[in-house]
ZATI-611679 format. One line per 3 residues: number of its first residue (from 1); for each residue x, y, z of C-alpha. Coordinates in steps of 0.05 Angstrom, whole numbers, plus 5000, padded with zeros to 4 digits. Example, Ala and Ser with C-alpha at 12.3 -4.5 7.8 and 13.67 -1.06 7.14 Angstrom:
! residues 2
1	5246 4910 5156; 5273 4979 5143;
! end
This chain:
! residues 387
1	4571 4901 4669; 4560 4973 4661; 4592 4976 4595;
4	4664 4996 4610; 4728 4972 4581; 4766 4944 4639;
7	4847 4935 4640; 4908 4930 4685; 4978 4931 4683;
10	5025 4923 4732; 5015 4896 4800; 4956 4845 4808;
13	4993 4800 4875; 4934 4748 4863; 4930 4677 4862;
16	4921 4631 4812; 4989 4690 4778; 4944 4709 4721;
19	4875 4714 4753; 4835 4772 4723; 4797 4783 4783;
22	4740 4819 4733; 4786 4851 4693; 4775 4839 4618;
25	4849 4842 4606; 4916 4845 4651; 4984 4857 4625;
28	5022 4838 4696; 5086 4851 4729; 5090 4839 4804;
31	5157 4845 4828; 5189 4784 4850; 5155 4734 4877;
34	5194 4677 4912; 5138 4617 4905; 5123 4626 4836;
37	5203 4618 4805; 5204 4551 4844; 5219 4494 4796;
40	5157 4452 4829; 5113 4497 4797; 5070 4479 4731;
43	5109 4518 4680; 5051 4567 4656; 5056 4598 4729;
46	5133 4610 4726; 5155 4691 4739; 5191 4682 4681;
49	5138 4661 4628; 5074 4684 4667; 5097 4756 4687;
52	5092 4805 4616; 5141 4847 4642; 5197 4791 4648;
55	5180 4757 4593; 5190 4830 4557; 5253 4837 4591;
58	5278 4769 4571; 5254 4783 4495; 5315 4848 4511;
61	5359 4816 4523; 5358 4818 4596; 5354 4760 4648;
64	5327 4793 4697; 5318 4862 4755; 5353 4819 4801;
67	5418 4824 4762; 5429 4881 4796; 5451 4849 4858;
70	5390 4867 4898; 5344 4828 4934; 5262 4833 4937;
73	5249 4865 5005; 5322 4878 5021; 5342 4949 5038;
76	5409 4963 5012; 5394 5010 4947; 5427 5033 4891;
79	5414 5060 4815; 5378 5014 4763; 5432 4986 4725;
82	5395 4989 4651; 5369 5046 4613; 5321 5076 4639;
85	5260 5061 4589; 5274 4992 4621; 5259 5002 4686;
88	5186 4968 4705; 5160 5033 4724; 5173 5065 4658;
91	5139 5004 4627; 5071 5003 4668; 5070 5075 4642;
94	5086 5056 4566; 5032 4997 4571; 4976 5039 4604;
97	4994 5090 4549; 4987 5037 4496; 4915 5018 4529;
100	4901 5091 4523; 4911 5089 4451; 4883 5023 4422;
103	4819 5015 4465; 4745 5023 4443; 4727 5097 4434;
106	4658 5078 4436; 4662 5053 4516; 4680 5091 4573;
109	4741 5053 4606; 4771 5035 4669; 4847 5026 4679;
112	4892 5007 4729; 4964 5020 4735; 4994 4989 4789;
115	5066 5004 4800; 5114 4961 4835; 5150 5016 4861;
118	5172 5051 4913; 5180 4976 4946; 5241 4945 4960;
121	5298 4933 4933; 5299 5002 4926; 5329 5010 4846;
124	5308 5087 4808; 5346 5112 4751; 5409 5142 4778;
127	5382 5209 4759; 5327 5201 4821; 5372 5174 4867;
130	5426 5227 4860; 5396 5280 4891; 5379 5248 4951;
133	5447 5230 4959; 5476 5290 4958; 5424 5325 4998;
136	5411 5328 5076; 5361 5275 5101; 5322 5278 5161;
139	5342 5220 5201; 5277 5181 5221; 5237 5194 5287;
142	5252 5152 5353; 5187 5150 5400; 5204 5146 5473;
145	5181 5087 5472; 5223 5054 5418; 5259 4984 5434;
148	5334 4987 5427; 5339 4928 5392; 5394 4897 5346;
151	5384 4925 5286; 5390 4895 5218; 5412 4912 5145;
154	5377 4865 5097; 5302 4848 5099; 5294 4852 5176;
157	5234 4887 5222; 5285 4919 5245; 5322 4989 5225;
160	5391 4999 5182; 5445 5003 5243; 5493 5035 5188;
163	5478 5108 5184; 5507 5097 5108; 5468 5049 5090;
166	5401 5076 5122; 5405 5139 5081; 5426 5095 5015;
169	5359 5059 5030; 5317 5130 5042; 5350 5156 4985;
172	5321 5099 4942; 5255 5099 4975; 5256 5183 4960;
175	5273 5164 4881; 5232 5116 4876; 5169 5164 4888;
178	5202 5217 4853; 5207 5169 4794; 5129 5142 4798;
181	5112 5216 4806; 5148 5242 4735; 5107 5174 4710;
184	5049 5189 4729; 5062 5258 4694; 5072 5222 4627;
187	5004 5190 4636; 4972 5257 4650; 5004 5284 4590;
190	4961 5232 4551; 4900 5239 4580; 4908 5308 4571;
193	4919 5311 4498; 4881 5263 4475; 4824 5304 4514;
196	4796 5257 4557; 4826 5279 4631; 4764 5331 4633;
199	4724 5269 4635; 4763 5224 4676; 4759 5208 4748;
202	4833 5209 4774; 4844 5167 4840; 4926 5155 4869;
205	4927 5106 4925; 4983 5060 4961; 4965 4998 4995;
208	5019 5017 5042; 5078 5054 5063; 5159 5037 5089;
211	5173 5047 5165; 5245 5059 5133; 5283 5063 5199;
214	5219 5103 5245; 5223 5075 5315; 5278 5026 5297;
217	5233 4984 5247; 5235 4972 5177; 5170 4949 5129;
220	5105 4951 5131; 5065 4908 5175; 5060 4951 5235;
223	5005 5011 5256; 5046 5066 5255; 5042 5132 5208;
226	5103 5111 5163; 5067 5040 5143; 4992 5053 5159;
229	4980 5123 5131; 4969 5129 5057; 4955 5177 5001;
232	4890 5173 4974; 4876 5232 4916; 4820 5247 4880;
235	4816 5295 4818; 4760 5304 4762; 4685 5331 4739;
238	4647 5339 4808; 4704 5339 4853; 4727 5408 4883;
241	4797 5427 4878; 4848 5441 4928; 4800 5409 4981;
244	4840 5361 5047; 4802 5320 5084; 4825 5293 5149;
247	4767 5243 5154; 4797 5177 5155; 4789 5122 5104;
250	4806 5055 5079; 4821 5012 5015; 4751 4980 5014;
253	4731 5050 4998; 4758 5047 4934; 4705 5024 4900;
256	4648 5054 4921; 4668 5117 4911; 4691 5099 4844;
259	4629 5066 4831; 4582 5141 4854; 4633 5180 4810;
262	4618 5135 4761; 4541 5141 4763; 4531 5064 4776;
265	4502 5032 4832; 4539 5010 4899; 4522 4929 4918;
268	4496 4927 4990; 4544 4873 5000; 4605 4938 4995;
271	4642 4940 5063; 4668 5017 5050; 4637 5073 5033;
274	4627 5124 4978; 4668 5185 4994; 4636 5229 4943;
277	4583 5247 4992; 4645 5272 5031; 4676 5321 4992;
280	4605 5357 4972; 4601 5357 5050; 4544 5318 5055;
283	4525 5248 5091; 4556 5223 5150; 4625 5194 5158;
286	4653 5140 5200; 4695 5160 5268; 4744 5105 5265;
289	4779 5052 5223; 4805 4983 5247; 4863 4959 5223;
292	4907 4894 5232; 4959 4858 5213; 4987 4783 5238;
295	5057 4788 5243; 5092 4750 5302; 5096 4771 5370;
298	5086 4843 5337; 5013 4818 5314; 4972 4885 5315;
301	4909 4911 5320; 4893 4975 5318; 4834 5036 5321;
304	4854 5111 5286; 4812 5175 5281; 4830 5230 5252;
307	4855 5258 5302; 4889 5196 5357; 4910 5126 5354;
310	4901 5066 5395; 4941 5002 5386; 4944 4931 5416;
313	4985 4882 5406; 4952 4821 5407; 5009 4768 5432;
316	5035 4819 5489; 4975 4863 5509; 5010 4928 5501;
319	4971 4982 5498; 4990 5048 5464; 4964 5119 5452;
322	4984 5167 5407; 4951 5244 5402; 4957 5245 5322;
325	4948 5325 5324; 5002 5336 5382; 5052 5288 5367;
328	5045 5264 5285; 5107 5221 5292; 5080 5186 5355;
331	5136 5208 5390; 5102 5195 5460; 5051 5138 5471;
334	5003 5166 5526; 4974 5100 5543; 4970 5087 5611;
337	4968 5164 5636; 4910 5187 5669; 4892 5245 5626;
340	4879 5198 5567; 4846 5142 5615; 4771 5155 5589;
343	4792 5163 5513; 4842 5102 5510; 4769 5064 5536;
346	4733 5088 5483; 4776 5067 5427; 4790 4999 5467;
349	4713 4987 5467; 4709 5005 5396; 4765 4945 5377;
352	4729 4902 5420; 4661 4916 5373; 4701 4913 5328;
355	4730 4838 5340; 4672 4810 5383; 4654 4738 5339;
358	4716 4726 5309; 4739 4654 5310; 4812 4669 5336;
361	4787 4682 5401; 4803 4757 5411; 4743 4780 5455;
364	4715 4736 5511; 4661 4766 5559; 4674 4830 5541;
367	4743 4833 5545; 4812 4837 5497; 4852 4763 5504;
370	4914 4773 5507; 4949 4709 5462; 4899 4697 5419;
373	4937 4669 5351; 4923 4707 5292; 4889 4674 5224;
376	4918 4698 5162; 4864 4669 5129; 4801 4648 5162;
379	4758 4587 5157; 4718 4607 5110; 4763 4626 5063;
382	4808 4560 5067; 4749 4511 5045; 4755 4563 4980;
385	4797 4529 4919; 4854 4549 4910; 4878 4561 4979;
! end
């Protein structure tokens, strides 16, 4: 509405496959998704004719990434097995460049390019994973706490019991982000040349990390540094450079702070908040951030500062406490302990505010319920079409 060309390729993981969700155009790839190559589908949301990227591959030659052997969200890695201009992060690049160079001089524009990758299976060009082979990995931190738990080797919560395999898997996850990284370089390059990153608001986000073998887990899904703690990076006209912030913030600040940086107004209906106030060191910022995430008996909730973390476990009512400045790899949960008594109550009080009025049940009088079954998608929501 403000006059901007809009476009995204890559990663969209919407439903209906091709909804634009506002933007004016989307060239998608998404990875694999298991529910939309079933033969009940209607044909028009098939991977295979309904993902650009696939249907580019296919117009190669190809059949398809998982010819490789490798399974979406499995862990054992190994080097893409086609050249490397084929790899889907080499074409989000080549597609975003190709916006770059076709779209309306006369508008300002907005792009996203949303790579796949680093997610498993775990597939860079040889030439990323090498080195990472052949190099000394740190083996992944063990809290005190830690279960010893069987331990599994394919798509599992659970870590790679193979020593092997584990660093296989790392060494994939490492290539992968060295691979986005020299990607992201080529799109730099262009915006560069074609004079346009001096007026261009840079932001590099994840929607989440890879517990890749920390405290015997695997995924995402669960509170701790490895899955919950992303990069968010900011460069352009009006930001300062060099500056870290240790304030912490959330997805659903994305856009607001695009928006200010932008010059356009923020809707009072935003949940996050503009964080270019931040980096001029002005306004006030929040203390916490809740997070959570259904997932089993490990269904999580959680409240993180900049500085601790406080986590419950919805199904179990385990408590734990981590001092994020002390201990950054949560190596000792402190829950429980006297010394932290008075600020474990804090940050309980604050995920109590925080999920007072929700229909699952997860507050009563005051007080966490322990058992309370989490709603992927609440009431609301499922009266919405579509769902």
């Amino acid at each position: 509405r403000a006059g901007y060309q809009t476009q995204c390729v890559g990663k969209m993981h919407v439903h209906p496959l091709r909804s634009r969700q506002g933007f004016e155009a989307v060239e998608l790839h998404d990875g694999y998704l298991h529910f939309n190559r079933s033969a009940r589908i209607p044909r028009v949301y098939h991977q295979h004719i309904a993902d650009d990227y696939f249907y580019w591959m296919q117009g190669m030659g190809h059949k398809d990434v998982t010819d490789t052997g490798l399974q979406c969200n499995s862990y054992p890695a190994r080097p893409w097995v086609y050249e490397e201009a084929l790899h889907p992060t080499n074409w989000v690049t080549d597609r975003a460049i190709d916006f770059l160079r076709r779209r309306d001089r006369s508008q300002p524009f907005f792009l996203m390019a949303s790579y796949v990758s680093a997610h498993p299976p775990f597939d860079p060009p040889e030439c990323y994973m090498r080195p990472y082979m052949t190099g000394a990995l740190s083996m992944p931190p063990v809290g005190e706490w830690a279960p010893e738990i069987g331990l599994s080797t394919h798509s599992g919560v659970h870590g790679v019991a193979d020593r092997t395999l584990l660093q296989q898997a790392m060494a994939g996850y490492y290539g992968c982000m060295t691979h986005v990284d020299h990607q992201m370089g080529r799109l730099m390059e262009v915006l560069g040349t074609e004079g346009d990153l001096q007026n261009t608001i840079v932001m590099f986000v994840s929607d989440h990390g890879e517990m890749m073998g920390d405290h015997h887990y695997m995924r995402k899904s669960l509170p701790y540094e490895g899955s919950a703690h992303v990069p968010m990076i900011l460069s352009g006209p009006g930001i300062p450079q060099g500056l870290v912030l240790d304030q912490v913030m959330e997805l659903s600040d994305v856009m607001p702070t695009l928006l200010q940086a932008a010059g356009l107004e923020i809707p009072d209906s935003v949940d996050g908040q503009s964080a270019m106030g931040l980096l001029n060191g002005q306004g006030k910022w929040r203390e916490f951030v809740h997070g959570e995430h259904s997932y089993g008996q490990l269904s999580n909730h959680y409240i993180v500062s900049s500085r601790d973390k406080y986590v419950w476990f919805s199904q179990t009512g385990e408590e734990q406490y981590f001092d994020l400045v002390a201990d950054p790899q949560e190596l000792r949960n402190l829950a429980g302990r006297p010394e932290t008594a008075e600020r474990v109550a804090i940050m309980r009080q604050a995920l109590i505010e925080a999920l007072s009025g929700r229909e699952e049940g997860y507050v009563r009088d005051g007080r966490l319920m322990v058992g309370a079954q989490p709603k992927a998608i609440l009431s609301f929501l499922e009266d919405r079409k579509g769902f």
